[in-house]
MARBA-962080 format. One record per residue: x, y, z of N, C-alpha, C in turn; residue in three letters. Coordinates in steps of 0.001 Angstrom, whole numbers, padded with zeros to 6 digits, always signed. Atoms other than C-alpha are relative to their C-alpha. Layout:
N
XYZXYZXYZALA...
This chain:
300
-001078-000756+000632+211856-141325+166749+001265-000843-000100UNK-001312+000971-000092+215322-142539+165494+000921+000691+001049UNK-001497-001232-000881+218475-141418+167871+001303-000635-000579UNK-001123+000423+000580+221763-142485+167220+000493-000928+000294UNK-000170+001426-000269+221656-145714+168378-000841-001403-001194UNK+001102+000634+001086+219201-146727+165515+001303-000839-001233UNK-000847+000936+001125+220546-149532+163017+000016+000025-000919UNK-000556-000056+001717+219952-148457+159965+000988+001217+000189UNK-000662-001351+000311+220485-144563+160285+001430-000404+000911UNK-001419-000164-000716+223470-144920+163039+001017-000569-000787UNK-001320+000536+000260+225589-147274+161305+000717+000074-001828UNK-000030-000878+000830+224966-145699+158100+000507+001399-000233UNK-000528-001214-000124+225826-142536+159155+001854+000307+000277UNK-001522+000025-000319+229125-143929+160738+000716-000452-001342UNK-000289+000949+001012+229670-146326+157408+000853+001382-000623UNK-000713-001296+000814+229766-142759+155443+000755+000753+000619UNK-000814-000899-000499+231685-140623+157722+001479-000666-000206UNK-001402+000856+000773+234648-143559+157263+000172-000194-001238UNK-000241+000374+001220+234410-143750+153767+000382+001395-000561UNK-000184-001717+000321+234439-139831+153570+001341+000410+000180UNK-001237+000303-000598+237397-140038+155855+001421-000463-000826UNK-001100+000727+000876+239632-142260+153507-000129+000446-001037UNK-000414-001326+001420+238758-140195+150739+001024+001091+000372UNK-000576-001199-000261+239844-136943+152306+001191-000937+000050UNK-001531+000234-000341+243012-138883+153556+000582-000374-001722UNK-000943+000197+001123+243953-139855+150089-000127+001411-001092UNK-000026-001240+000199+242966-136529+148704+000874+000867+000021UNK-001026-000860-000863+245114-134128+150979+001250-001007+000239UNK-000689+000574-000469+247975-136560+151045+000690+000802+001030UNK-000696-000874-000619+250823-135581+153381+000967+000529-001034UNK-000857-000669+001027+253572-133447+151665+001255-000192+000721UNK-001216+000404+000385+257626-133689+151882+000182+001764-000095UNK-000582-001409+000704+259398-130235+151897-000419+001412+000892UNK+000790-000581-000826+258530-126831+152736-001634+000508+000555UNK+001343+000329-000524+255089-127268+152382-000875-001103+000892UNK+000001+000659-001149+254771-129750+154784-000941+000226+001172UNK+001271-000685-001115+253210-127860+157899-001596+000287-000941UNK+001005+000028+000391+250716-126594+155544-000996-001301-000383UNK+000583+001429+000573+249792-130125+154100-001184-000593+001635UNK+000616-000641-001128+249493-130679+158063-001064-000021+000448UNK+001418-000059-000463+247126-128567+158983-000960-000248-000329UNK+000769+000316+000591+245049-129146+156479-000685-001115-000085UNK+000233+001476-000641+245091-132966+157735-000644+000164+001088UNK+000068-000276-001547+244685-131815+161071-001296+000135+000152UNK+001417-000392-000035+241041-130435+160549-000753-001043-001246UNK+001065+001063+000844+239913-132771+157586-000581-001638+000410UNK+000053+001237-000577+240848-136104+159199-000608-000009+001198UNK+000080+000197-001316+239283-135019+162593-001308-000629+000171UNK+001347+000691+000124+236526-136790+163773-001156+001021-000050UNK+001219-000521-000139+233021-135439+163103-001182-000737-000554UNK+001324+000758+000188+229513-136567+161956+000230-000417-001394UNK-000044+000346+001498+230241-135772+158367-002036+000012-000940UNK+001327-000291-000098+226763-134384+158267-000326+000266-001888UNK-000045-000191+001788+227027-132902+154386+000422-000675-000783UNK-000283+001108+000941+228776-135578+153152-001438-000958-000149UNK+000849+000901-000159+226272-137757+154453-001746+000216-000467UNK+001291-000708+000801+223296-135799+152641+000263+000138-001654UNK-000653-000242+001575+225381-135747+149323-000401-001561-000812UNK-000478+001280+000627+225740-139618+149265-001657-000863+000087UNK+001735+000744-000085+222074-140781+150641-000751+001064-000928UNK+000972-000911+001126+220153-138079+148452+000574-000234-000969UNK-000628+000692+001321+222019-139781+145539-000440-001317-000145UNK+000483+001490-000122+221194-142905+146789-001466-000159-000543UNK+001264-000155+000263+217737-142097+146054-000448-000423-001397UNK+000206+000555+001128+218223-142408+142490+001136-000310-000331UNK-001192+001398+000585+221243-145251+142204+001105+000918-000652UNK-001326-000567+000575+223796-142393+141192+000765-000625+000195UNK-001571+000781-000690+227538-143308+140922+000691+000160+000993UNK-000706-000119-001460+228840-144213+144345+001449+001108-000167UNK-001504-000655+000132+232585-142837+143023-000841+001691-000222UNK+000511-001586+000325+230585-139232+142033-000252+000579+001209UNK+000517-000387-001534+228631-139054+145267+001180+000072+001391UNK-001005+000511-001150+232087-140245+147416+000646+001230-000322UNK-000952-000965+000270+234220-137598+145129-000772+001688+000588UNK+000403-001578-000601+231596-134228+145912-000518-000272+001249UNK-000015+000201-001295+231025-135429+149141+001345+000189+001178UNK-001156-000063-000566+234794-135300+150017+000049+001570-000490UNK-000249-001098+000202+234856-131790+148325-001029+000944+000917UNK+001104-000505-000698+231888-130630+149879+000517+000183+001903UNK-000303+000167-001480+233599-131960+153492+001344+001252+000067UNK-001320-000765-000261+237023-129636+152653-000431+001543-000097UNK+000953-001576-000588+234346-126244+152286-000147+000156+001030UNK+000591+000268-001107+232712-127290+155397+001416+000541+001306UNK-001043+000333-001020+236300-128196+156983+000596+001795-000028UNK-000313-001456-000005+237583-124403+155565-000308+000908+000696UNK+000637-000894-000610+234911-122698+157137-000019-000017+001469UNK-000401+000340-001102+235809-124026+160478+001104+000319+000385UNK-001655-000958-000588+239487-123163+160730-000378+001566+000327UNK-000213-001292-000030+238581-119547+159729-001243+000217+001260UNK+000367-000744-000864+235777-119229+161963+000543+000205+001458UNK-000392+000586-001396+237555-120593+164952+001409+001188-000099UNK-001165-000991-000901+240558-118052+164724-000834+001450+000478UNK+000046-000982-001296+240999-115219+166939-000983+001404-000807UNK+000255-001207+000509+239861-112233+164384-001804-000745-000281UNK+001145+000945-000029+236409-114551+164444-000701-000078+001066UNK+000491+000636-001441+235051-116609+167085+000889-000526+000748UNK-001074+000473-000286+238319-117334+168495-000073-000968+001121UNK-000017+001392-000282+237770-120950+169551+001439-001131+000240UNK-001362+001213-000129+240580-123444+171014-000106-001075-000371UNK+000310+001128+000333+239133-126381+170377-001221-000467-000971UNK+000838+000440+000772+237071-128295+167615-000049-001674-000462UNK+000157+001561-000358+235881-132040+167463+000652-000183+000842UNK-000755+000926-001564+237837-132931+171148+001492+000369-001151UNK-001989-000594-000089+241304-131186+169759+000038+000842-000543UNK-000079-001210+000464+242787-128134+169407-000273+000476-001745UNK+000498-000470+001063+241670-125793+166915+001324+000235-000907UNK-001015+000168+000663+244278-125317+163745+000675+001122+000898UNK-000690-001661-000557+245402-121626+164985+000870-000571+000981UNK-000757+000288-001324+246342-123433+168381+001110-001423-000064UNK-000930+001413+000269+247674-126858+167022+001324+000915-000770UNK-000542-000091+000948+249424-124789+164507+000757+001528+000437UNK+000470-001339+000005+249363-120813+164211-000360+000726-000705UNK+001114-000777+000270+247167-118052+163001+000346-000390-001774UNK-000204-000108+001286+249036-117760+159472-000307-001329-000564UNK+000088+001517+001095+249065-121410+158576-001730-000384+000015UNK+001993+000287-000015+245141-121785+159531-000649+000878-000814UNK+000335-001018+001038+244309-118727+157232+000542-000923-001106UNK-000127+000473+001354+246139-120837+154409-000061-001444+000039UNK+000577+001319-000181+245076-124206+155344-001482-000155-000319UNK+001405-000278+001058+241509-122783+154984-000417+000480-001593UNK+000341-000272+001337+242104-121563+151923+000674-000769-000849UNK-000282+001293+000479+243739-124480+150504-001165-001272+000002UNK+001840+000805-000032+240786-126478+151461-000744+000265-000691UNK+000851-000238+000960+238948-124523+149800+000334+000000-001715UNK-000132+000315+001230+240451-124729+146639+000089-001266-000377UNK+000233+001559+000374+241013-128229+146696-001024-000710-000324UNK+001262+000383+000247+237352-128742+147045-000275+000205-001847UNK+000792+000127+000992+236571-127499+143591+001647-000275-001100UNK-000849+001103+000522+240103-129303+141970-001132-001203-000053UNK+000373+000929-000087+238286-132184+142995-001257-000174-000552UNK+000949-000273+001262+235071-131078+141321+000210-000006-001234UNK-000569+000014+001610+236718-130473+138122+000487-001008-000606UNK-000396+001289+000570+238444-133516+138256-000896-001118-000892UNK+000723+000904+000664+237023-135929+135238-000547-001592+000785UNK+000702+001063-000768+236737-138606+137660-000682-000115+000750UNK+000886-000994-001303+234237-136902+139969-001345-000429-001564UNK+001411+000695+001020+231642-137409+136528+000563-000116-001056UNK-000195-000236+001147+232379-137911+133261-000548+001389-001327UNK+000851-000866+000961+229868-135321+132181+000414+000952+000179UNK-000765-001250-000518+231587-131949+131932-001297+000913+000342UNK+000967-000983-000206+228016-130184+132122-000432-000380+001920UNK+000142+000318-001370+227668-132159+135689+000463+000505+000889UNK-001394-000477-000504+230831-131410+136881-000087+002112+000069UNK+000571-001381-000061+230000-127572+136114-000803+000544+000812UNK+000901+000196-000833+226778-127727+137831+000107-000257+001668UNK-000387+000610-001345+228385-129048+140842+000770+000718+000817UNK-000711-001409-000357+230997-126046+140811-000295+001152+000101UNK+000742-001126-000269+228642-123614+140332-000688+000424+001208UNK+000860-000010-001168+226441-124516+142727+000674+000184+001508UNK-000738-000111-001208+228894-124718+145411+000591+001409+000197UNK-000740-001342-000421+230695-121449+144895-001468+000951+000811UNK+000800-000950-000005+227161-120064+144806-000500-000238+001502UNK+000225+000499-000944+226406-121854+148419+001288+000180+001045UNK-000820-000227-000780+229777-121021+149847+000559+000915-000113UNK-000753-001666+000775+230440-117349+148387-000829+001157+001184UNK+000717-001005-000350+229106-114039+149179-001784+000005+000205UNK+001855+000142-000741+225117-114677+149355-000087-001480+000105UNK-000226+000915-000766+225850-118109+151121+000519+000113+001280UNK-000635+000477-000875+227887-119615+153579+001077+001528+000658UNK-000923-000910-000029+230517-116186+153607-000901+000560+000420UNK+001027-001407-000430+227862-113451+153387-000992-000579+001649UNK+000614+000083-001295+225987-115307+156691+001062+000496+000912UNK-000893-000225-000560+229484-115335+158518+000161+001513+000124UNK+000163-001958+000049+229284-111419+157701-000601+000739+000809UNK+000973-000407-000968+226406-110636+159107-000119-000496+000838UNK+000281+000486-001326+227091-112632+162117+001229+000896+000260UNK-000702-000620-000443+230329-110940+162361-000379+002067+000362UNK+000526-001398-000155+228323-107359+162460-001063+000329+000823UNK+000899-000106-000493+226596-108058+165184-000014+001174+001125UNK+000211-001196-000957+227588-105193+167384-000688+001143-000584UNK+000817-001260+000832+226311-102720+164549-000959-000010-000728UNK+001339+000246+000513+223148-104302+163721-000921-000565+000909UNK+000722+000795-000803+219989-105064+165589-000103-001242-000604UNK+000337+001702+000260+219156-108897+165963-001862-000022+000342UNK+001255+000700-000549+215803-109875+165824-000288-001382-000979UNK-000117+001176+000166+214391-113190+164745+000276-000330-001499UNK-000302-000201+000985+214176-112165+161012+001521+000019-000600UNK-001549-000413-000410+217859-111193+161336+000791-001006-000046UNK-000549+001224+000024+218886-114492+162447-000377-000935-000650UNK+000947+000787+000790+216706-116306+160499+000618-000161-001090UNK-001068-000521+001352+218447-114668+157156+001644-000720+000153UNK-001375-000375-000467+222050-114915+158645+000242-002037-000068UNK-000435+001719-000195+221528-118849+159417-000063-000697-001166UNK+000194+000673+001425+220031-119684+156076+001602-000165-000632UNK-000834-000363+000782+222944-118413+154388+001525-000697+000847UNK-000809+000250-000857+225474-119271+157093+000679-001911+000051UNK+000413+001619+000090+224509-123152+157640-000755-000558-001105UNK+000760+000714+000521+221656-123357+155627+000441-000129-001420UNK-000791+000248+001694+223441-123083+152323+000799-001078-000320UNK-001164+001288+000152+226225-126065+152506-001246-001205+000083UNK+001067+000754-000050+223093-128221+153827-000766-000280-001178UNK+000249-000014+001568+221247-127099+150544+000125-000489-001225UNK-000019+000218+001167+223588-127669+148324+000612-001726+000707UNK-000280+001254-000260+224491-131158+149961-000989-000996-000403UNK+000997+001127+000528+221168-132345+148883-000497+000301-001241UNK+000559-000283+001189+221060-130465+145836+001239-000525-000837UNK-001092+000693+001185+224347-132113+144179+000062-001401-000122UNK+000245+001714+000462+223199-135591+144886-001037-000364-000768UNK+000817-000065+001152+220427-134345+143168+000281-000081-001547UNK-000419+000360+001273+222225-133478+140164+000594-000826-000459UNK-000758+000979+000312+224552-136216+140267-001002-001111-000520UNK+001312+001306+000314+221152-138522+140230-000589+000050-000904UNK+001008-000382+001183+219302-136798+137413-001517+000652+000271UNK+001057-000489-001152+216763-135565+139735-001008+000498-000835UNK+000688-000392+001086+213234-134410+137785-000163+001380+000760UNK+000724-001170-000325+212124-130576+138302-000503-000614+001428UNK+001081+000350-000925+209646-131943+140674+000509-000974+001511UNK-000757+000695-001294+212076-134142+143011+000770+001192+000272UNK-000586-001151-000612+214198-131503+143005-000252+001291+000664UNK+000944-000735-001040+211808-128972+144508-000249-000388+001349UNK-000057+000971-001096+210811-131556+147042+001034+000053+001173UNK-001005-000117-000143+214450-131613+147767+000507+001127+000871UNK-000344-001523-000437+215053-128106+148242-001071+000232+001278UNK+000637-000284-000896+212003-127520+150422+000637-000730+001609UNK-000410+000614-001562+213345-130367+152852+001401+000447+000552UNK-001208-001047-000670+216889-128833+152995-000172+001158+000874UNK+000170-001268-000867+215625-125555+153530-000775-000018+001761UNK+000655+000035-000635+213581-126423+156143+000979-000949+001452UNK-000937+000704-000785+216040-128838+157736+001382+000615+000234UNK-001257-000448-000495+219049-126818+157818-000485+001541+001292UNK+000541-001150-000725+217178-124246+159446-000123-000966+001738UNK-000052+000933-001069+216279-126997+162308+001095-000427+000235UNK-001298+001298-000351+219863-128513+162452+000588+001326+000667UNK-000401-001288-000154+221023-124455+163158-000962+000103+001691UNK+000256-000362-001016+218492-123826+165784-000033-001134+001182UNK-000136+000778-000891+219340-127213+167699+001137-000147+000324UNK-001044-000561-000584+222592-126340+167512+000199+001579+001174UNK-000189-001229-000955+222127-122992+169378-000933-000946+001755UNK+000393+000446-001022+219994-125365+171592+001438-000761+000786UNK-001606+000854-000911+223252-127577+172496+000724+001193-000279UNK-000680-000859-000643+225155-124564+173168-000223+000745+001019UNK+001082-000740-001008+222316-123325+175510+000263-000872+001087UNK+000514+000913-000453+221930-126555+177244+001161-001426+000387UNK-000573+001448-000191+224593-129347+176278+001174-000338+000998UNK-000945+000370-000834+227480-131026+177802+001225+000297-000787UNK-001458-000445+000322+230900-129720+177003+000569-001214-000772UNK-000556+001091+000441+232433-133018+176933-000264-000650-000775UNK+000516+001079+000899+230021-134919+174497+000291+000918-001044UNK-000262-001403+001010+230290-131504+172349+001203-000575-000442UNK-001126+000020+000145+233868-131753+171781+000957+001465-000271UNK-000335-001963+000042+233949-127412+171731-000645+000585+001098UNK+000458-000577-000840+233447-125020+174241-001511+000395-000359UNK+001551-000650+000066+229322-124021+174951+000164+001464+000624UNK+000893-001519-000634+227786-121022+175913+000961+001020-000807UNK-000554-001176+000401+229786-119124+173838-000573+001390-000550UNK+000633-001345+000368+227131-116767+172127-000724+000815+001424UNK+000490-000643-001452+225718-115835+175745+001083+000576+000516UNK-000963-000671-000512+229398-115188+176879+000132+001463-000962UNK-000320-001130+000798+229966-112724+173651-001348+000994-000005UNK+001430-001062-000300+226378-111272+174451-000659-000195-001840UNK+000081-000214+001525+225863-112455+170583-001576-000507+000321UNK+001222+000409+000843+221721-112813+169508+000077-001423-000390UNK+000302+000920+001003+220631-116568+168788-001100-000281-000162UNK+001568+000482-000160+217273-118559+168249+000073-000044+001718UNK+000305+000061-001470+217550-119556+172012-000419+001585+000552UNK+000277-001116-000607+218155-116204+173020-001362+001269+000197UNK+001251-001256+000655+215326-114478+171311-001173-000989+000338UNK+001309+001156+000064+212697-117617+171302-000321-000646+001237UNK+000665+001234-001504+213472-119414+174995+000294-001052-000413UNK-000724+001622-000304+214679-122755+175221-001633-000544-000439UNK+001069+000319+000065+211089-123798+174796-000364+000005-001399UNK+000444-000883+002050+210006-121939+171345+000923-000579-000658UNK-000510+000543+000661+213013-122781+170336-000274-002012-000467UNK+000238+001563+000370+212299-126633+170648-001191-000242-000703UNK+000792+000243+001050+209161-126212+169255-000009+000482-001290UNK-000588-000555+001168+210363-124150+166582+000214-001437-001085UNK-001237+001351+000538+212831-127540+165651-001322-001064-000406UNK+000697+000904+000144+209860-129703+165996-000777+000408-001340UNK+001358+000002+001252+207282-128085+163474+001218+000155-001425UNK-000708+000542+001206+210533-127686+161059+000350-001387-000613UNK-000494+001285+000068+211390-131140+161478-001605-000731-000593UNK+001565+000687+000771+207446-132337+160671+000019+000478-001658UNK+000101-000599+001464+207408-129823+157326+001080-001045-000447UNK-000698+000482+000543+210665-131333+156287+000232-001638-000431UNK+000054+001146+000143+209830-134894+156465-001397+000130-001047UNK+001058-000054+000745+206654-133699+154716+000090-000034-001671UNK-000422+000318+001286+208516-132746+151460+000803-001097-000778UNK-000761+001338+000442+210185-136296+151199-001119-000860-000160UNK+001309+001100+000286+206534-138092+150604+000206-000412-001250UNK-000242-000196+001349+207240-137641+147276+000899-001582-000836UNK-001018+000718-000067+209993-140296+147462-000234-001434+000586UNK+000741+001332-000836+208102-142880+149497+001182-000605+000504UNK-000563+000447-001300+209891-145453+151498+001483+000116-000525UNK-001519-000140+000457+213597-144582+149160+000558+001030+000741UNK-000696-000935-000504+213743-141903+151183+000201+000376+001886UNK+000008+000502-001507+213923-143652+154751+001292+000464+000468UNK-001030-000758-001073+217221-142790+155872+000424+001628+000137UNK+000261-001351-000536+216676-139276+155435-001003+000258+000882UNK+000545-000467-000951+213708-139331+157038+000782-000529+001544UNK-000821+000325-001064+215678-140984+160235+001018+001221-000280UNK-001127-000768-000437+218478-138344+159954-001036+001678+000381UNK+000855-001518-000478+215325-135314+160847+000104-000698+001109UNK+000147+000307-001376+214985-137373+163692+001414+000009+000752UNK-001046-000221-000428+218618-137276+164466+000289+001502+000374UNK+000201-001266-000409+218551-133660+164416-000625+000665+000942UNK+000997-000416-000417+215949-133187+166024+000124-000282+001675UNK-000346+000259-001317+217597-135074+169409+001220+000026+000018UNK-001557-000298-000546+221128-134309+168910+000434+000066+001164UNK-000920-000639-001708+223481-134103+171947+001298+000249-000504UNK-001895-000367+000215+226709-133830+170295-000173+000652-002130UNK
């Protein structure tokens, strides 16, 4: 298996998370005035360190078929300011009210409540500015495609509507179906469309793009339940956020329902399927297969 010491995937993975990085920073500049704080926070959570996990599925599943680096760099940085949105808001108090995220305070606490409500939603609009922007593709039908797909992956039957139904968990039973649904949509949607816009950016045929989709689906589902495993299991400190939090709130996860056990084998037979639908792709599609294996032994 690869881990994160591996030389292609590791320093690949870091390569893009800095290149993602200096996008966002020239992106979100800072601001002058009274928008200022807002500018800010909005720095505060984009620039922070993290894996850069969706970027890094935007730009190698492009790579696949020689798309334009500047296309793949531009919805990869938009793609990271959804991601980054959905993190402020879950982390305040009317949420999962979280202090900390990547090893420093969360916006709410760096900042307060009001400016993290419009720091996330500044993020989020910026993301699809930056979609629209002509220098993101030349092709306006691309560029469309790229906005569609995202609202439709970070709206109401995505990324939002999971957050919903996780937030309704006192007035709904959980069983595995339950969570199953809730994660797709939750996680497994940004994941999705991270490998479905390097698709379109690439020209992708019907038939890769199926491929595609199967290994997302199948892999965001595994990257979700190894995250509930490192919250079961991990170390605080390598984390850079508090653990055990769904056991403290009494909230339903895979662990909870499956066992520390099930759950790992769960991760494993997703992680086999999902390397299964990248055959297709033969050896172009090596550093994805290394990033199932990253998943698959996470610690942080």
């Amino acid at each position: 298996m690869a881990d994160d010491g591996d030389p292609d995937f590791g320093q690949r993975l870091t390569e893009i998370a800095d290149r993602v990085t200096v996008a966002l920073d020239q992106l979100i500049p800072p601001a002058q005035g009274p928008e200022a704080d807002l500018m800010r926070a909005m720095r505060h959570s984009a620039l922070a360190n993290g894996k850069r996990m969706r970027p890094f599925y935007v730009i190698e599943t492009g790579a696949i078929f020689e798309a334009p680096e500047k296309s793949l760099l531009r919805t990869a940085a938009a793609l990271e300011c959804v991601h980054c949105y959905s993190l402020i808001h879950d982390d305040l108090p009317c949420m999962d009210d979280d202090d900390f995220r990547r090893g420093q305070p969360t916006v709410h606490k760096a900042f307060d409540e009001a400016t993290a409500v419009l720091a996330g939603d500044a993020l989020l609009t910026q993301a699809f500015k930056i979609l629209a922007n002509r220098e993101t593709h030349q092709d306006a039908h691309i560029r469309l495609q790229l906005i569609e797909r995202l609202a439709d992956s970070s709206g109401a039957l995505g990324m939002v509507g999971g957050q919903m139904i996780d937030m309704l968990e006192d007035d709904s039973p959980r069983d595995l179906n339950t969570i199953t649904r809730m994660q797709r949509m939750k996680t497994g949607a940004l994941i999705s469309y991270s490998v479905e816009a390097g698709a379109i950016i690439g020209g992708a045929t019907d038939a890769e793009k199926h491929a595609l989709h199967g290994f997302a689906h199948d892999l965001g589902l595994a990257y979700q339940i190894a995250d509930d495993l490192l919250d079961a299991t991990g170390n605080e400190a390598d984390v850079g956020k508090p653990l055990r939090t769904d056991e403290t709130a009494g909230k339903a996860n895979f662990v909870t329902i499956l066992g520390v056990e099930q759950a790992r084998e769960r991760v494993r037979l997703l992680a086999a399927q999902a390397k299964e639908h990248l055959a297709i792709f033969r050896n172009r599609a090596n550093i994805l297969l290394q990033s199932v294996d990253f998943v698959l032994d996470r610690k942080h």
